[in-house]
C-alpha positions as CSV (number, residue, x, y, z in Angstrom):
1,X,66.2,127.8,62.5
2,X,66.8,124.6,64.4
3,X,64.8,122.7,61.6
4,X,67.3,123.8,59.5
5,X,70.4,122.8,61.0
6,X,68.8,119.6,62.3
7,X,68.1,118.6,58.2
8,X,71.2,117.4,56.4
9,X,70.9,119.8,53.5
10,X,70.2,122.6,56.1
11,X,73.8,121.8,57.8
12,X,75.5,121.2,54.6
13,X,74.1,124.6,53.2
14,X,75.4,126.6,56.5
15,X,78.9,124.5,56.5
16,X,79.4,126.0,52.6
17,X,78.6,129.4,53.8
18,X,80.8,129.8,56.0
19,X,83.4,128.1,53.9
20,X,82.8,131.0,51.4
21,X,83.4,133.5,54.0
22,X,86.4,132.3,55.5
23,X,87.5,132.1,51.4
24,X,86.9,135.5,50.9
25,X,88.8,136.1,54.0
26,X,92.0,134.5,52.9
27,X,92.0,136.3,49.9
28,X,91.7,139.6,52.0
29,X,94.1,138.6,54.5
30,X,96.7,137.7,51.7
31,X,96.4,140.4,49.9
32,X,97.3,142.8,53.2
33,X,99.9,140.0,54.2
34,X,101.7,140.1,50.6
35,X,102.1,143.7,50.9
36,X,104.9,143.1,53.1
37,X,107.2,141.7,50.6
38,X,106.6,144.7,48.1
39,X,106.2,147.9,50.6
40,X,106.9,147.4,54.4
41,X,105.4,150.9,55.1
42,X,102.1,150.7,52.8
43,X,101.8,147.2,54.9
44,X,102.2,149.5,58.1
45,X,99.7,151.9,57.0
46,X,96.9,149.0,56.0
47,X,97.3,146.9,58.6
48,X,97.3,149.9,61.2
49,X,94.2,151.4,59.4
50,X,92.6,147.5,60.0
51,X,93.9,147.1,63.6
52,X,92.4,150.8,64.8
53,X,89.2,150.6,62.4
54,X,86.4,150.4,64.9
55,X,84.0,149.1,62.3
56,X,86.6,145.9,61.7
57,X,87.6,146.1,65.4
58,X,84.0,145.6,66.9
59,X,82.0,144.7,63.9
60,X,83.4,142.3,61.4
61,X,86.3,140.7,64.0
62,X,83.6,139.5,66.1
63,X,81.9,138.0,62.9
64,X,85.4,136.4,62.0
65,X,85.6,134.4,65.0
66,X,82.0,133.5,64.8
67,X,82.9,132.3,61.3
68,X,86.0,130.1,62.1
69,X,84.5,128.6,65.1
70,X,81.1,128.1,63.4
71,X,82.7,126.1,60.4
72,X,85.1,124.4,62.5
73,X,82.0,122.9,64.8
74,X,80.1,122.4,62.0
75,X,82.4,120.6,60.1
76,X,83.3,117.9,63.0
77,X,79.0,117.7,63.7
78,X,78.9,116.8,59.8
79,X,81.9,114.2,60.0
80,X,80.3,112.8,63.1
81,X,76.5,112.7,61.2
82,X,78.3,111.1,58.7
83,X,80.5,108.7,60.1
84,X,78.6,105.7,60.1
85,X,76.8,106.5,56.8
86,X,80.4,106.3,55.3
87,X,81.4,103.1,56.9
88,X,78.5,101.2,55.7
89,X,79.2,102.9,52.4
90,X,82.7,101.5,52.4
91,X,82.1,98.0,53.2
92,X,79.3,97.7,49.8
93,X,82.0,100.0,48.0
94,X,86.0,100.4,48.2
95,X,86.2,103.9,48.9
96,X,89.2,104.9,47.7
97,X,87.7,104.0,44.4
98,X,84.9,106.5,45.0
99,X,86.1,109.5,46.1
100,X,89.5,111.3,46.9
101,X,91.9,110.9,49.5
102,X,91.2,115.0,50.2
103,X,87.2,113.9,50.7
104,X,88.1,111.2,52.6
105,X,90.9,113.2,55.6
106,X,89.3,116.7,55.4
107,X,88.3,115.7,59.4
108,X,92.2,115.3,59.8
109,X,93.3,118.6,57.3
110,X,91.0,120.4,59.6
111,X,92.1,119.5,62.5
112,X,95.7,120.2,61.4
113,X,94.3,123.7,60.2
114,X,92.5,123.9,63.7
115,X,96.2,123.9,65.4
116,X,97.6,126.5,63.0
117,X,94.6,128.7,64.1
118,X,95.4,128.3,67.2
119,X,99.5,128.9,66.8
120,X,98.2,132.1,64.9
121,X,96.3,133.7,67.1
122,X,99.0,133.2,70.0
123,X,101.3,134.7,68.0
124,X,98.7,137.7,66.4
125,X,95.7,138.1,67.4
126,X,96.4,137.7,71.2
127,X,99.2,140.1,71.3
128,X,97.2,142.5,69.7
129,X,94.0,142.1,71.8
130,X,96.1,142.5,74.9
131,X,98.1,145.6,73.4
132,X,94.9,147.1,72.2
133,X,91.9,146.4,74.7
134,X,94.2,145.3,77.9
135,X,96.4,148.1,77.9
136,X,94.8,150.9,76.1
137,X,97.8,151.1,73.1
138,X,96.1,151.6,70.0
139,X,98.8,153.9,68.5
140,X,100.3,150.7,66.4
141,X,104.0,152.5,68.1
142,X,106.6,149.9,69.7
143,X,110.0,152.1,71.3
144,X,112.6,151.1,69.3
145,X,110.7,150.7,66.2
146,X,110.4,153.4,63.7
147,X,106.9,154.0,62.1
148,X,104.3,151.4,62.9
149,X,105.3,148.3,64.5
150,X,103.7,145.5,62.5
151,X,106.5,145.0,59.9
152,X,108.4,144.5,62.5
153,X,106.5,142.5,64.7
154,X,105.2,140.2,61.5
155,X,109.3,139.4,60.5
156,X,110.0,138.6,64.2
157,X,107.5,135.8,64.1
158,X,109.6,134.1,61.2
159,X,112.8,134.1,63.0
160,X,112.4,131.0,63.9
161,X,112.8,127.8,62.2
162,X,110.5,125.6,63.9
163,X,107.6,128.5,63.5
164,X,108.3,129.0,59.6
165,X,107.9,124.7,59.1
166,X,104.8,124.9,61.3
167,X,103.4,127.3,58.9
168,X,104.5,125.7,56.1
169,X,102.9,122.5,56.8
170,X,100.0,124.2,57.6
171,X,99.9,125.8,54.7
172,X,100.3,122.6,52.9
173,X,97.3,121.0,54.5
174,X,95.5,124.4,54.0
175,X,95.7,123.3,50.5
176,X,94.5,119.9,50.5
177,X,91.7,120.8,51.9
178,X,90.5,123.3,49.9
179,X,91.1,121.1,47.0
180,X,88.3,119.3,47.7
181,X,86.4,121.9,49.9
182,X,85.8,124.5,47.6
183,X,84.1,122.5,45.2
184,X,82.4,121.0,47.9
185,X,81.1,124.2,48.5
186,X,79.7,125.3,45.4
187,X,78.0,122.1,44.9
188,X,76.4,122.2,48.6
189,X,74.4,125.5,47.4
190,X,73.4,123.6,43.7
191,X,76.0,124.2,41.5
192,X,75.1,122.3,38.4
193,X,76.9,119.6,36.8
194,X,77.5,121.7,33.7
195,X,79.6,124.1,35.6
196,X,81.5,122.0,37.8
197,X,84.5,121.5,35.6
198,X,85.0,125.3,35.3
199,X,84.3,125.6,39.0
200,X,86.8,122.1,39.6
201,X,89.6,124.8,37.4
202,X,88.9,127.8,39.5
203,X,89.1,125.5,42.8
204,X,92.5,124.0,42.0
205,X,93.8,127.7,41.0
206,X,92.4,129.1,44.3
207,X,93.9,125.5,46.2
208,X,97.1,126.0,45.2
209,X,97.8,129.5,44.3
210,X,96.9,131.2,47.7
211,X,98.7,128.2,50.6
212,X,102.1,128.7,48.1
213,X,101.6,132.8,48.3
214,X,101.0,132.7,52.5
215,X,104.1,130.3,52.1
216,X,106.5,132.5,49.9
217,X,105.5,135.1,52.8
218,X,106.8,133.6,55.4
219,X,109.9,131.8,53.7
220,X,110.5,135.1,52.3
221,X,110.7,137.2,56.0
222,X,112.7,134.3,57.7
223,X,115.5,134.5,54.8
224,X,115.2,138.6,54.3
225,X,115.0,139.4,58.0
226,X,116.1,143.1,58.0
């Protein structure tokens, strides 16, 4: 196992698995976050069943985290392995002329997304590890709340102003670097030329399509706060 990762293909091949998984994820995690636009009680009842699942809770969070911290790592040892390979590169060939300006910054989209992670999980995950496994609460109850409290907690995080542009931006960088990241991806695990137009379609769909949807949520509960 540490053959593979110390082999370039190895760490390229781990770096689009995990990109995969945290895709997957997103589309998960917006679909349960867009459900709060439509139905505020069905969000209630999913994201209650998710938070007091003990499957999710102590089987596939853990293997979240692993996942986001495993690409994240990866993804700086790549830019560092690479880092001199590129600058040589650049002085035989103009790079700008050679690849994107996405290929080129996702070090510095990441690191963007990195901080958004981080803002996140202070405002989510946090709160509901201490609510959960530091005091014992798993009912999903807050007094002065009606039904479940997650509506509610979710529409208090976009009160703010600052919060929502944060997220936006995020979002915005989000999609840059999937732009180039999921076709990176696919073409990392030997995706053939002949398909990488479709795949090139299906990326740019997926780029755009899910950053504007977590966007719409959150512009959407700071203007429609009930």
């Amino acid at each position: 196992m540490g053959g593979f990762f110390k082999s370039s293909i190895g760490r390229k091949v781990a770096m689009a698995l995990s990109a995969f998984f945290l895709m997957i994820f997103l589309l998960q995690h917006f679909a349960i976050n867009i459900l709060s636009v439509f139905n505020p009680d069905v969000f209630n009842e999913v994201s209650h069943f998710m938070g007091t699942n003990p499957l999710i809770q102590y089987g596939l969070q853990p293997v979240l985290l692993f996942g986001v911290i495993f690409h994240f790592v990866m993804g700086f040892v790549l830019e560092l392995k690479n880092w001199n390979a590129r600058k040589i590169s650049y002085a035989k060939n103009k790079g700008s002329a050679n690849s994107t300006w996405m290929s080129r910054n996702m070090i510095w989209s990441g690191l963007v997304i990195l901080a958004f992670f981080i803002l996140h999980f202070i405002d989510f995950w946090f709160p509901e590890i201490n609510t959960k496994f530091i005091q014992g609460d798993w009912s999903g109850l807050h007094e002065g709340v009606d039904g479940y409290r997650y509506f509610h907690e979710l529409q208090e995080k976009f009160l703010n102003p600052v919060r929502v542009g944060a997220y936006v931006i995020a979002f915005v960088f989000l999609a840059l670097h999937l732009l180039h990241g999921f076709t990176s991806a696919f073409q990392s695990m030997g995706v053939t030329a002949g398909r990488k137009k479709t795949l090139q379609n299906i990326g740019k769909a997926y780029s755009i399509i899910l950053p504007l949807g977590f966007i719409f949520i959150a512009l959407y509960h700071h203007f429609n706060h009930h």
